[in-house]
C-alpha positions in Angstrom: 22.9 -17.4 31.0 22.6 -14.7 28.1 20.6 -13.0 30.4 23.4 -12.3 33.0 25.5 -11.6 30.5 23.6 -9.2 29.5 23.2 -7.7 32.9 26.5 -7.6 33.8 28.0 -6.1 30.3 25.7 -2.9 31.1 26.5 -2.6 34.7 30.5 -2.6 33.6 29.8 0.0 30.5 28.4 2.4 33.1 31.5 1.9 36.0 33.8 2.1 33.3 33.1 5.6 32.5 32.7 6.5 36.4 36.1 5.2 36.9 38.1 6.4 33.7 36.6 9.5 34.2 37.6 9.7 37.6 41.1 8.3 37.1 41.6 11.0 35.1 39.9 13.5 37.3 41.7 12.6 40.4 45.1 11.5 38.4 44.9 7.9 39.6 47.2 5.3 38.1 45.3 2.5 40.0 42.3 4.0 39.1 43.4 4.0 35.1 45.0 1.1 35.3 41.9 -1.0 36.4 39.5 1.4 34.0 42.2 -0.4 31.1 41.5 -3.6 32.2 37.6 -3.0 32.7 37.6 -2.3 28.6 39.1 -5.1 28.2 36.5 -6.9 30.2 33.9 -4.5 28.4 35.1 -6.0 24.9 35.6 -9.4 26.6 32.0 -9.6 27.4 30.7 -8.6 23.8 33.1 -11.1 22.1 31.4 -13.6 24.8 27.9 -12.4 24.4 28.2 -12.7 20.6 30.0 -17.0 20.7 27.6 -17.5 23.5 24.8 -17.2 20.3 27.7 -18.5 17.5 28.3 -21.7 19.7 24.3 -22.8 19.4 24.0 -22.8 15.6 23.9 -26.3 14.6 26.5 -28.1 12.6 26.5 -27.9 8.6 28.1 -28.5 5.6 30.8 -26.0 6.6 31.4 -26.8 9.9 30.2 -30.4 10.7 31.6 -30.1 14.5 29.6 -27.3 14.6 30.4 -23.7 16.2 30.9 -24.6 19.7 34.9 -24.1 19.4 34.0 -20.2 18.7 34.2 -20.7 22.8 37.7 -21.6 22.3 38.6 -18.6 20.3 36.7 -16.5 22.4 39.0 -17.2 25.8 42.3 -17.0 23.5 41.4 -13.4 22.0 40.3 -12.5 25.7 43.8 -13.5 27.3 46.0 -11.9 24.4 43.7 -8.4 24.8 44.9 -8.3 28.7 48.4 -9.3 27.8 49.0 -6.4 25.6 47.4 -3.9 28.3 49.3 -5.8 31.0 52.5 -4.8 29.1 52.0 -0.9 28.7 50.5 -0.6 32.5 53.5 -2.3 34.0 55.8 0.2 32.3 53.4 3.5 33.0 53.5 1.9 37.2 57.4 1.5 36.7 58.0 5.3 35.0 54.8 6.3 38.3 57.2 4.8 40.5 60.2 6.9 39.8 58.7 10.3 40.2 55.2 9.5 42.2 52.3 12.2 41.7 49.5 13.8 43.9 46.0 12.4 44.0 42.7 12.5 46.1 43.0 9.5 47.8 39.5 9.8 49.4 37.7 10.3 46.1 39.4 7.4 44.4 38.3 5.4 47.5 34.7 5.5 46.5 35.1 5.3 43.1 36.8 2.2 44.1 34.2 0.7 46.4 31.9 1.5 43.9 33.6 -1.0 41.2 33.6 -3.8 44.0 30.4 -4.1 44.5 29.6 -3.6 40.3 31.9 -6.4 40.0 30.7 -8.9 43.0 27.7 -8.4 41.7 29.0 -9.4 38.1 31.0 -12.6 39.8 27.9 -13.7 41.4 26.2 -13.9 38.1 28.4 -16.0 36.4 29.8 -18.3 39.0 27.6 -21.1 38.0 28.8 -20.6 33.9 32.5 -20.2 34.8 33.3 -23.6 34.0 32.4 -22.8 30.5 35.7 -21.5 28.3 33.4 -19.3 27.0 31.8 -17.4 30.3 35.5 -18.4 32.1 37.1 -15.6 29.9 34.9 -13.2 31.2 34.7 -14.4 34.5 38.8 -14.4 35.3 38.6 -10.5 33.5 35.9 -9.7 36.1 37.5 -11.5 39.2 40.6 -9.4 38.3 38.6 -6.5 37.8 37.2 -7.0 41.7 40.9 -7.7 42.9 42.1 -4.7 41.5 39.0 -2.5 42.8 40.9 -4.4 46.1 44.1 -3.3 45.5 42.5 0.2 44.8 40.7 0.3 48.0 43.8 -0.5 50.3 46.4 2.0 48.4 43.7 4.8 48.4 43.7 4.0 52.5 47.4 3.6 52.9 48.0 7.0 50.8 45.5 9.0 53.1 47.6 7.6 56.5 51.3 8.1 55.0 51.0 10.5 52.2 53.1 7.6 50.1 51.4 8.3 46.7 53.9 5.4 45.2 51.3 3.1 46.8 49.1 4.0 43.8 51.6 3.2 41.5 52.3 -0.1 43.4 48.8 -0.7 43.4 49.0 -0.6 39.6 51.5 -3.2 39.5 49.8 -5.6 41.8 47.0 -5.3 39.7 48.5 -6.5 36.8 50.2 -9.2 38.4 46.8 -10.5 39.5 46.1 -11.0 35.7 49.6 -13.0 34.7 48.7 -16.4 36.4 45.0 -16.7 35.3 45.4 -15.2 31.7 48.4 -17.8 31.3 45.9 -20.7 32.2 43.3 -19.5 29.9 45.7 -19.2 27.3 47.2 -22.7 28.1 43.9 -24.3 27.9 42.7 -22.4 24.8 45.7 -23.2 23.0 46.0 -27.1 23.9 42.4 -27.4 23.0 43.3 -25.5 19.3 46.1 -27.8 18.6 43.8 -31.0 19.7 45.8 -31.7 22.5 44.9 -34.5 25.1 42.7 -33.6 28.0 44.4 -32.8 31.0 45.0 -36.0 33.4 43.9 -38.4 30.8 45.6 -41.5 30.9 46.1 -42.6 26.8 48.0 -45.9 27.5 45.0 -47.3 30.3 42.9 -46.1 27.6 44.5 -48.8 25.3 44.5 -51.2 28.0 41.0 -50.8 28.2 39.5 -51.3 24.6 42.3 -54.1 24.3 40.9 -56.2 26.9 37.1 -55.0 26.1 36.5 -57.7 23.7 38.1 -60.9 23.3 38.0 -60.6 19.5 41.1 -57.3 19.8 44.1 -57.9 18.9 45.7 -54.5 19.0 44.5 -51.3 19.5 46.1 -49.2 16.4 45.8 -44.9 16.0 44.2 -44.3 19.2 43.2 -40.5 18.9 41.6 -38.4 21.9 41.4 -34.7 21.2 39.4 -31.8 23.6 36.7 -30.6 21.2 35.8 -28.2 23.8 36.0 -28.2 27.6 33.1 -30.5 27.6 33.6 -32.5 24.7 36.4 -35.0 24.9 36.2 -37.3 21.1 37.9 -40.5 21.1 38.9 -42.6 18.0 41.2 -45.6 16.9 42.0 -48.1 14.8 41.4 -51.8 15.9 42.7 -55.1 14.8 41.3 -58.5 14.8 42.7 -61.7 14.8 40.2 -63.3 12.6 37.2 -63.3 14.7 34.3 -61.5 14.2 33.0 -58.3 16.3 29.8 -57.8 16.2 27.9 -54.6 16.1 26.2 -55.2 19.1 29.6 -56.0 20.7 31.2 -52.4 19.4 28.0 -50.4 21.0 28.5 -52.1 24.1 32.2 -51.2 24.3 31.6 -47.7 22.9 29.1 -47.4 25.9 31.6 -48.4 28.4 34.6 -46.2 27.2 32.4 -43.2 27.4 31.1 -43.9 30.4 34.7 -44.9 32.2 36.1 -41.7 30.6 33.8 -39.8 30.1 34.2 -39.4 26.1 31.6 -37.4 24.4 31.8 -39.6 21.5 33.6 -42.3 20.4 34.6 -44.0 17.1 36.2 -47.6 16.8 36.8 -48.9 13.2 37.5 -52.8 13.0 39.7 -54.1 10.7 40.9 -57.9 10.4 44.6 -58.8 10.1 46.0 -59.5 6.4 
């Protein structure tokens, strides 16, 4: 996985300059505008490089979790750095919209086609790690990245047809709207997993249901905590009353064993208690 990483973070440095330089050049707002977003994605990818190392270190005496919410971080940073560009590119397209300017369309074409393969090649890379918070910050920055060099592509064609240099500025916008929806999930997710909030689609009350009628010595389920450590660690704990009887230790394992396996908990903790 570091490996791709790797791979990809070099191939973006070197389009970057080929398209901010060319933006400039050729007095491209689309082309700017997506050269913006592909630093972002440039510092994206070092932030994600550097947790995707952090998030290995074992756990210690300072974090006893251990570093694998550095992921976490690493997706909200991500989604705040394209939010601030997103902000200053939408008012540069509006202020390009009112009084439009000359470019070479058919030069920013190929500077264009030129970032779609860099970043299909990038998305096929890190497909198969996408479902990691980490790599998905990277990955969303990149599929915008190849949706823009899109958007690029077709305004660049519609301006050499019409002679509408707006379209660029357009472009710009549609660009930026591309980023919104996915940057908001991110966020979403980053933040719900930051404030130990419960995994999406998880049903807390079946949950009780289920440890309450897991051994016939329950009887009530008390505290009952489940939390998203990261994306793939979901911890469960509670509090559990007796009514006299004994569990035994044996019994606990077993229905420990079966809660993580029916929900799929990473860990689980159950402490006993008997009524007084």
């Amino acid at each position: 996985m570091t490996y791709n990483l790797g791979t990809v973070f070099i191939l973006t440095i070197g389009y970057f300059f080929i398209e901010l330089l060319g933006g400039l050049y050729y007095n491209s707002l689309a082309l700017l505008t997506d050269a913006s977003f592909m630093a972002i994605n440039i510092t994206g990818q070092l932030i994600v490089l550097y947790v995707a190392k952090l998030s290995k270190r074992p756990a210690d005496n300072n974090n006893t979790f251990g570093y694998e919410r550095a992921k976490v971080l690493s997706g909200l940073f991500n989604g705040m750095l394209v939010g601030f560009v997103l902000f200053f590119v939408l008012v540069d397209s509006y202020n390009r919209i009112r009084n439009p300017q000359a470019l070479d369309a058919g030069k920013v074409f190929y500077i264009a086609l030129l970032g779609l393969l860099v970043n299909g090649f990038g998305l096929l890379k890190l497909y198969k790690s996408s479902g990691d918070i980490n790599i998905k910050g990277a990955y969303i920055l990149i599929l915008n990245d190849a949706l823009g060099s899109v958007g690029v592509i077709v305004s660049s064609v519609i301006i050499q047809l019409t002679g509408l240099y707006v379209m660029d500025a357009v472009t710009s916008i549609f660009i930026g709207l591309l980023v919104a929806y996915p940057i908001y999930s991110l966020l979403k997710g980053s933040i719900g997993i930051l404030m130990e909030g419960t995994p999406v689609g998880m049903d807390i009350e079946g949950v009780r249901r289920f440890i309450g009628n897991g051994l016939d010595c329950i009887k009530q389920v008390k505290d009952l905590r489940v939390w998203v450590l990261t994306p793939e660690k979901t911890i469960m704990a509670a509090r559990v009353r007796t009514d006299g009887q004994v569990c035994s230790r044996d019994e606990i394992k077993a229905l420990k064993k079966r809660l993580e396996s029916k929900f799929g908990f990473h860990d689980v903790y159950v402490e006993i208690y008997e009524e007084g």
